[in-house]
Structure formats: C-alpha cells, structure tokens
C-alpha positions as CSV (number, residue, x, y, z in Angstrom):
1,X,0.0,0.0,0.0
2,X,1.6,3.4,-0.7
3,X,1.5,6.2,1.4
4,X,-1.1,8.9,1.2
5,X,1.4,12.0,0.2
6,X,1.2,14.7,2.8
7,X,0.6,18.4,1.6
8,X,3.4,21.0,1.3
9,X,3.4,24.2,3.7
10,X,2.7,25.8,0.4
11,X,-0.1,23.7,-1.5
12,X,-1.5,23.9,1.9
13,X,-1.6,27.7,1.8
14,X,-2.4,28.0,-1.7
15,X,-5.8,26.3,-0.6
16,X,-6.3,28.5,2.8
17,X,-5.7,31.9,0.5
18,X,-8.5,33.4,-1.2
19,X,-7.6,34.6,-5.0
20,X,-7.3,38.0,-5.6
21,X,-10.3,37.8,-7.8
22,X,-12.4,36.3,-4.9
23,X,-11.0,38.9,-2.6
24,X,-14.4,41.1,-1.6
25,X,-12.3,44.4,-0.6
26,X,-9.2,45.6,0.2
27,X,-7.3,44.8,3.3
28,X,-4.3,46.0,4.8
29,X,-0.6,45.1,3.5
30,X,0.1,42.9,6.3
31,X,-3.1,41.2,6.6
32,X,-4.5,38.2,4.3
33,X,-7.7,37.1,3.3
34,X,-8.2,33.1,4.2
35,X,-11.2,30.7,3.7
36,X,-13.1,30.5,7.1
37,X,-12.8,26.7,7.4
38,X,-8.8,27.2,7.4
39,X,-8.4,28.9,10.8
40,X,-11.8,27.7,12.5
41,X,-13.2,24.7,13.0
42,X,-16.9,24.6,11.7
43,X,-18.7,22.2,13.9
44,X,-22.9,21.9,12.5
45,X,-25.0,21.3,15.9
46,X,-27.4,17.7,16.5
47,X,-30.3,17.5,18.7
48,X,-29.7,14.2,20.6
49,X,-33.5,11.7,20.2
50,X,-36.4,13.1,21.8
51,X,-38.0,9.9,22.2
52,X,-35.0,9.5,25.0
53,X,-36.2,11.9,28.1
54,X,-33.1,10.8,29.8
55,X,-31.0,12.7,27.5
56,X,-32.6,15.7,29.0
57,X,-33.3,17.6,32.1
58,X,-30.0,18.1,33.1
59,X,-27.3,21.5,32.8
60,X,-25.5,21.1,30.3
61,X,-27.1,24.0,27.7
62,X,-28.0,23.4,24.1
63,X,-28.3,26.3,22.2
64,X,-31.1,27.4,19.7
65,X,-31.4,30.1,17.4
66,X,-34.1,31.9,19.6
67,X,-31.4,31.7,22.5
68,X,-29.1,34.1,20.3
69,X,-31.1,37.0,21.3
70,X,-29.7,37.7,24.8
71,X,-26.9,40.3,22.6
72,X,-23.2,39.6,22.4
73,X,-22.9,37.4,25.0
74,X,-24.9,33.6,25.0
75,X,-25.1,32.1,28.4
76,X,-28.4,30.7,29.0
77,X,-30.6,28.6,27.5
78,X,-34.1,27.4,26.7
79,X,-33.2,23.9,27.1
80,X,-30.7,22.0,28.8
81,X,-29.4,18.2,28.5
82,X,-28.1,15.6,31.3
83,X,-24.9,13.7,31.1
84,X,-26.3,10.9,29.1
85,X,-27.4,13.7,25.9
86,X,-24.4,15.6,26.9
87,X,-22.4,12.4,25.6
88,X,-25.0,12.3,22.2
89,X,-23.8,16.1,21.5
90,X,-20.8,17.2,20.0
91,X,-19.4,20.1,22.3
92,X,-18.6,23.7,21.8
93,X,-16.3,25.3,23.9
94,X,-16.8,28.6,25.2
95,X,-15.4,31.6,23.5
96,X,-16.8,30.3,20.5
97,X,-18.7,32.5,17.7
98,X,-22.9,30.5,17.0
99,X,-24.4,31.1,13.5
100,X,-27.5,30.5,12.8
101,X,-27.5,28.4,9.1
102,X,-31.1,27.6,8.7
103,X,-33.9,29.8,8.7
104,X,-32.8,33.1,10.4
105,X,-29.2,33.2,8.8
106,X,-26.6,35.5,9.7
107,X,-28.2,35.5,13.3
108,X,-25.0,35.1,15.7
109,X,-23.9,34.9,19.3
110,X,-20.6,34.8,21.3
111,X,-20.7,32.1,24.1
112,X,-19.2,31.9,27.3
113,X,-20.3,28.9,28.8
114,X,-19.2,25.2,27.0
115,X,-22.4,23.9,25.2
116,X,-24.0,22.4,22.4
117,X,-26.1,23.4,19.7
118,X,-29.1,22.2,17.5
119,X,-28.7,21.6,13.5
120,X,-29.7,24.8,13.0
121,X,-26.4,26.1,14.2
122,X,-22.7,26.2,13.0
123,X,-20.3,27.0,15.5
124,X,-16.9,28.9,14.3
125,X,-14.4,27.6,16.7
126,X,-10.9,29.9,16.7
127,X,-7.5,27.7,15.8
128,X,-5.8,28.9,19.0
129,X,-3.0,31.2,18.3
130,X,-4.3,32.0,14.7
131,X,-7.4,33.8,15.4
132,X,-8.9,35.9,18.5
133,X,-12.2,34.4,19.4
134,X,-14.2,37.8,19.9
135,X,-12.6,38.7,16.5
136,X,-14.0,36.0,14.6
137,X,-17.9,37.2,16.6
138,X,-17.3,40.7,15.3
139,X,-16.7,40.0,11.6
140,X,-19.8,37.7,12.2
141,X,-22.1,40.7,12.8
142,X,-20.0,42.0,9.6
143,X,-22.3,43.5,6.6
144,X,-19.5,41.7,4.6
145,X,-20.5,38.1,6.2
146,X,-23.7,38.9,6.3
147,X,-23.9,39.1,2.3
148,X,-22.0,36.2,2.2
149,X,-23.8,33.6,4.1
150,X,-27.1,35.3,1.9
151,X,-25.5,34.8,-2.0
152,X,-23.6,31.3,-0.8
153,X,-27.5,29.9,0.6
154,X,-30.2,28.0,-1.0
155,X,-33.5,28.4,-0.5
156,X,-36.8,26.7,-0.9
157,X,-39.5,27.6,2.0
158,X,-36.8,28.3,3.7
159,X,-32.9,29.2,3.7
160,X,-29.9,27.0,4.7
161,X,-26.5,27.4,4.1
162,X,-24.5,24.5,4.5
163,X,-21.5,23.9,6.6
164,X,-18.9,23.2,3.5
165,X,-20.6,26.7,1.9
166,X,-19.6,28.6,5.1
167,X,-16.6,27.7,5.1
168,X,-15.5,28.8,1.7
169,X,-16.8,32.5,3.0
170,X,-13.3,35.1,2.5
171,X,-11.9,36.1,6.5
172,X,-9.7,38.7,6.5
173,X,-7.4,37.5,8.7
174,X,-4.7,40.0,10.5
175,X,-1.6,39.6,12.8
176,X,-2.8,38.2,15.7
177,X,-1.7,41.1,18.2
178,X,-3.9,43.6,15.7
179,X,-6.8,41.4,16.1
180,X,-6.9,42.0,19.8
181,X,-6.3,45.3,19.4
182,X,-9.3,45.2,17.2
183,X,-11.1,43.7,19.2
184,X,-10.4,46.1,22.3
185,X,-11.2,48.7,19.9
186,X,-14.4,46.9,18.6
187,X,-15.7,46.5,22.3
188,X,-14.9,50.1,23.5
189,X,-16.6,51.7,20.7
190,X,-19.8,49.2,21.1
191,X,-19.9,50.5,24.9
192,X,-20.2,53.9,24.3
193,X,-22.9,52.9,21.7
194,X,-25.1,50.8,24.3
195,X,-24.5,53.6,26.8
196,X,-25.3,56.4,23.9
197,X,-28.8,54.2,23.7
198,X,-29.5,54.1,27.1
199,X,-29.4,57.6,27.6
200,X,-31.8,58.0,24.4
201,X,-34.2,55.8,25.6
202,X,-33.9,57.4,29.1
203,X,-34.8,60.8,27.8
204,X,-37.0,59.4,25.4
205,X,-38.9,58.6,28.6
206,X,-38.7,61.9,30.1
207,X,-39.9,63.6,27.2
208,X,-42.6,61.3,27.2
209,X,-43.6,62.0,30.6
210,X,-42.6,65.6,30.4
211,X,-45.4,65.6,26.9
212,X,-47.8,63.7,29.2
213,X,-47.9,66.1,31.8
214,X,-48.2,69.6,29.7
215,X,-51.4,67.8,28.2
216,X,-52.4,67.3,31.5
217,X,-52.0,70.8,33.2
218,X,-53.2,72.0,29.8
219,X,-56.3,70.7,29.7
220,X,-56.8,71.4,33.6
221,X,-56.5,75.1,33.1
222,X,-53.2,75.6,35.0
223,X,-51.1,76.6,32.1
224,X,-53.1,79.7,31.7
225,X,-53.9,80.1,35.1
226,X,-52.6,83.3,35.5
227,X,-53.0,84.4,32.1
228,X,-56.4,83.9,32.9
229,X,-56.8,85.3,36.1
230,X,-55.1,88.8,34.5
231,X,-58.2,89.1,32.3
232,X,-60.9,88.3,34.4
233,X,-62.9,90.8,33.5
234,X,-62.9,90.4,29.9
235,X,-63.1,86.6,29.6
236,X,-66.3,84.9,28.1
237,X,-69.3,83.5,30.4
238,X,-69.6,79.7,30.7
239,X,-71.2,78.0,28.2
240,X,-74.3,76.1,30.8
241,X,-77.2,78.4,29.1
242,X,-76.3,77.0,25.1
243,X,-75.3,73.7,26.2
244,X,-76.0,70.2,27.8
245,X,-73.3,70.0,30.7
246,X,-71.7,66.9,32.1
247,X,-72.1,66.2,35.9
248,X,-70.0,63.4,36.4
249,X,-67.1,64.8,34.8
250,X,-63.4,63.0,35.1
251,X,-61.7,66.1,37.3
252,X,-62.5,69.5,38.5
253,X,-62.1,72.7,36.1
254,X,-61.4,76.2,36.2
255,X,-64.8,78.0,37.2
256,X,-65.6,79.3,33.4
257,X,-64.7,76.0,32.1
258,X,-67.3,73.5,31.5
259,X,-67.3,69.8,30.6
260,X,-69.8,69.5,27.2
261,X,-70.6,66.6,24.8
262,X,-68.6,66.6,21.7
263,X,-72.1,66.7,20.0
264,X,-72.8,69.8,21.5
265,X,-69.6,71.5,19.9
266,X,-69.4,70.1,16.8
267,X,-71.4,70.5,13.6
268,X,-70.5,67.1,12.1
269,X,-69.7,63.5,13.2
270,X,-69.2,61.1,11.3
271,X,-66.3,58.3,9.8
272,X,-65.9,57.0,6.6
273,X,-67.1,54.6,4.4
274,X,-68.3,50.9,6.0
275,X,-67.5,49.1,2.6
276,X,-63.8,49.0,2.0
277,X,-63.5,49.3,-1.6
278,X,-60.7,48.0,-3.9
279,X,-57.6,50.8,-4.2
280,X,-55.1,51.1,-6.9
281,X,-51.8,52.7,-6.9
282,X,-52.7,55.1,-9.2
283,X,-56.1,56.7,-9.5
284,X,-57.8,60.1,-9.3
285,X,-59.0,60.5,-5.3
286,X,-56.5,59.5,-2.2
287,X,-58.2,57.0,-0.3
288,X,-56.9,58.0,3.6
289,X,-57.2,54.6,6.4
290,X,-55.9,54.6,9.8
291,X,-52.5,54.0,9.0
292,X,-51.9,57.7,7.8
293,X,-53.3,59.4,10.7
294,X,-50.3,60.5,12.4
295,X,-50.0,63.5,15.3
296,X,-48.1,65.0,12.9
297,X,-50.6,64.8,10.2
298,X,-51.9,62.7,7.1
299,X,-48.9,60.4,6.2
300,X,-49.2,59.7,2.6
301,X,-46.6,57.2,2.8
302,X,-48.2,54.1,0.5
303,X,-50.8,55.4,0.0
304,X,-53.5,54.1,-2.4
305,X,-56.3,55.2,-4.8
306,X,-59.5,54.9,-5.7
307,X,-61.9,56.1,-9.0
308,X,-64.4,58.8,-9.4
309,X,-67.2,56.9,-9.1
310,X,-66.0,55.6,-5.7
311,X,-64.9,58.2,-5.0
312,X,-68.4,60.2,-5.2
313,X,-70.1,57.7,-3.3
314,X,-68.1,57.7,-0.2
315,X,-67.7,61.9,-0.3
316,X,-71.7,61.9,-0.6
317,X,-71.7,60.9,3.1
318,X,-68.3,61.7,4.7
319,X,-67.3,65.0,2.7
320,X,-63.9,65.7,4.6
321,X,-63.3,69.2,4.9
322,X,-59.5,71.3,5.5
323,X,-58.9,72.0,9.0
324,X,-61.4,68.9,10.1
325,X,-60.1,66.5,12.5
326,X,-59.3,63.0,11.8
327,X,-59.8,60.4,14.6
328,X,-59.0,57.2,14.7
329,X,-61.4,55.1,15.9
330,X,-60.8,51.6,15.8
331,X,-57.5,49.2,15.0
332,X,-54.4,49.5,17.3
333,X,-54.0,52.8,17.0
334,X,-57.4,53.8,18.3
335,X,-57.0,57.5,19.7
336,X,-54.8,59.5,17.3
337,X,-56.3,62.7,16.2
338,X,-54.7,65.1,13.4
339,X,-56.0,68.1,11.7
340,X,-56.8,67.5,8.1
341,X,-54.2,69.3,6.1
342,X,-54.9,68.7,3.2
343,X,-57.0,70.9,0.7
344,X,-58.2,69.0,-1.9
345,X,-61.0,66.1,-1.6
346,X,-60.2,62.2,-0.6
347,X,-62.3,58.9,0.5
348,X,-61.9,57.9,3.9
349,X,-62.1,54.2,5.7
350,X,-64.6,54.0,8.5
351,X,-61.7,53.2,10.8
352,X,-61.4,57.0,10.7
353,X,-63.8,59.1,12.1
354,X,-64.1,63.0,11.1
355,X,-65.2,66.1,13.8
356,X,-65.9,69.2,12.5
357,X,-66.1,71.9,15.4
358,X,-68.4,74.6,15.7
359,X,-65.7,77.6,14.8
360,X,-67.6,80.6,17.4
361,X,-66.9,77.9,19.8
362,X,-64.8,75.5,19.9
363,X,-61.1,75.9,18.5
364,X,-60.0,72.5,16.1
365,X,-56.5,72.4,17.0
366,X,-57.1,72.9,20.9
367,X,-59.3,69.6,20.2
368,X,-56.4,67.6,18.5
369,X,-54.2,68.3,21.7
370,X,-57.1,67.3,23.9
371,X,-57.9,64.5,22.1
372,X,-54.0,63.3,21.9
373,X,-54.2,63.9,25.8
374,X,-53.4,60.8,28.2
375,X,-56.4,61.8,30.0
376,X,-59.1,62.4,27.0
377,X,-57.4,58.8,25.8
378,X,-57.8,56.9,28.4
C-alpha cells in the first residue's frame, strides 16, 4: 500500500488563500484574506433523540437560534441536557462565535459557557493562536459576512446554508496582536454605543412624561392660570345656558370651564365609508385609512387610490373638509387625532372618524391636543 502523500506548507496555503479575484475588498498590506474553514473549526449542531427523556433535564445547555437574542454574550438557554445527551452532543467550547445556518441566517452569538447546539447552528471555533475568538464574533455581525452567508445559501420555503458553503466564506485574517487590538477597539466603541442608547431611551422617557404632563395641566387650566386670572374681567361666560353640561365629569375645572358633549360642539360626526373598496396605486382620489393618521398629520406614505365613481359615493356621506379632525377610531391605534391638512377632496375608511367643530366655539386644533391627551385617551 503506498502512502497517502502529505501536503506541502505551500499547496496547503495556496488552498487557505482566497484569490485575488475572490477577494471582496481591500485589506491592509500585512493582513490576508483566508477561507473560514482554514483557521476555525466549523462544527454543524445535532439534537440528541427526543424519544429518550433521559438525555434531558440536566445542565449542560443546548443552544437554539431563539437563544441568540440575549446580545453579544450567549449564556443561557431554553433547554438544557443531562450527562447521558451531553455524551450524544458534539461540544462547543466557550469563547466560541454561533451562526444561525437555517432559517434566520446571519443571526450570531458569542458564548461563554461550554455547550451544544441544535442543527440549525454552526459554530466557528478559533484555531488557537491563529485567530482571536471575539474577532472572529465581530466579523460575524459584519455586513461583509452577512452578504456572504445570503448569495452562498439555498433556499426553498426556507434558507440554509450549508457547513462546507460557510466555510469557503473570504476572513480577512490580520496579525494576531492587531486582532486583539481590534477587538479592544471593537468593544470600546460598542460601549459607548449601548451607553449612547440608554441615555436615548432614558430621555426618550422623560420627554414622554414631560409631553404627558403639559397635556395634562393644559387641559386642567393651570397653564393659563394666571393668564387667565389677569383678564378676568374680559373673559367669556360659561357655556351652561347654550349647552348640555356633564355632571359626572373625570376632574374638576377652572370656574368658566365646563365639561360639554362633543355633539354639542361640533357641527359634524361622522367616519368614513363601512365598505372598503378596492384601491389602486394610481387613480384620481387619495383614499386615507388609519395607517396615515399621524399626530403630525396625514402620512401619505403608501398610500392608495380609488376612482371617481368611488370616490363620489363615499364623499356623498363623509365630505372631509380642511382643517377637520381626523380620529382614529378603531384598530391599534385607536386614539390619534390630526387636523386635516390637506385641501383637496379624498375617500376615507370608516376606521377613521371625522369632527368638524363649531368655529364661534370650539377651536379644532385645541381639540387635536385634547384629544392626543393621556387623560381624554384613556
């Protein structure tokens, strides 16, 4: 029998290089661009036989593409296996980069803990000494490897990319010293992103409450209290002779406020039409539903069309005029009001309704911030 002929240092190079041609950008003179499978090992995940419940139970975790979602770090799982599965798995060590190859592709996490995964998992272990395990993560959650898991899969009802596939992916692969310093870098500049985001979100929160509670002294009458109070004299009676007043009203008001029916102050209520019709992209009247009724106004973001004659039959009942208010009355949004902005005529879904104040007495836009109130919401 003769001897299987070992590989040379360079025919084994010449297949970890990527050609030049291959090559998806340029990368520093001292760094290379390698095939993935040449400094990692690519281990595809197995769920050990369900129809053994001793295999499970235990803490040993096996990893699942839902249990990537805990952000860069993976340490717990949704499942966990005894000694016996633990034995039926093949093991990842910690430190190790997980990538999701069948469904939700591209989706990655770093694990510190030693586990296992399911098949729809490969796992990029580092060669040691040749690549820095956090390195390896952070080109994972690269734009560059993102696109080249997506043009490398196949796809039915649903896409997989195989573990041969993956590891033909380009890795641009620097001295090992600049990787850490990379990754250093990498994880510096993520913290003050994460900590940029908290403070958003914090005074996100505050603005939020800080919006709630000017609606709220607003339509209490302390924001003009003493605006008020200087002009006594020459403010307007109460309104208890013209209309019908409410008795159990939600909180107490300034004495020449009153708490009225929206029927009462407005000259038309209505919403739009009760049969949807068909809409086209391109027709002669907008045709405005919930989803552009914004604070901010009428989005007409996708917006659809519909023909004259639809047209006419809807606006026969629900002619919406500029400056009406739009109020959403149904669907998740249920409580958004917006002054109609725009001047020309347009069919409206009966998910909308339309308010058109009486103008001697009852101001539109104060009724778009009352209705946008917490209080007038709830």
């Amino acid at each position: 029998m003769s001897k299987t002929k070992e590989k040379s240092i360079e025919e084994l190079l010449e297949e970890a290089l990527v050609p030049e041609e291959e090559q998806p950008y340029e990368v520093p003179e001292n760094w290379i661009w390698v095939k993935l499978e040449s400094v990692h090992d690519i281990i595809t995940g197995s769920t050990p036989s369900k129809k053994v419940p001793q295999y499970y139970g235990g803490s040993f975790p096996i990893i699942k593409p839902g249990d990537l979602d805990q952000g860069d770090s993976v340490i717990l799982a949704s499942e966990y296996l005894s000694d016996e599965g633990k034995a039926k798995s093949r093991i990842i060590p910690r430190n190790s980069t997980l990538v999701c190859c069948i469904g939700s592709i591209g989706k990655a996490g770093f694990t510190l803990v030693d586990c296992t995964t399911n098949q729809q998992i490969n796992s990029l272990v580092a060669i040691k000494n040749t690549v820095v395990p956090k390195y390896t993560y952070y080109f994972s959650l690269s734009e560059s490897f993102r696109q080249a898991l997506i043009s490398r899969s196949s796809s039915t009802t649903i896409s997989i990319i195989n573990k041969f596939k993956m590891g033909q992916i380009p890795f641009p692969l620097p001295p090992y010293s600049e990787q850490r310093k990379i990754s250093k870098e990498i994880d510096s500049l993520f913290a003050k992103i994460d900590e940029a985001k908290r403070l958003i979100d914090q005074a996100k929160e505050s603005f939020e409450l800080r919006r709630a509670s000017i609606l709220d002294k607003a339509f209490r009458g302390e924001l003009t209290r003493e605006w008020r109070e200087s002009r006594q004299c020459f403010l307007a009676q109460p309104l208890k002779d013209h209309l019908s007043l409410i008795t159990n009203a939600p909180y107490v008001l300034p004495l020449i406020w009153d708490w009225v029916y929206l029927e009462d102050v407005c000259d038309k209520i209505t919403d739009g039409t009760h049969h949807s019709p068909e809409s086209f992209p391109v027709e002669k009247y907008k045709y405005i539903t919930a989803k552009n009724i914004k604070e901010s106004g009428i989005s007409l973001d996708d917006i659809t069309y519909v023909p004259e004659e639809v047209h006419r039959e809807i606006f026969k009942r629900c002619d919406v005029r500029y400056k009406d208010i739009l109020y959403i009355k149904d669907g998740a949004t249920t409580g958004v009001a917006t002054i109609n902005n725009l001047k020309e005529e347009f069919s409206l879904l009966s998910s909308v309704g339309v308010l058109r104040t009486k103008s001697s007495i009852l101001n539109p836009e104060y009724l778009v911030y009352c209705l946008n109130s917490p209080n007038i919401k709830k």
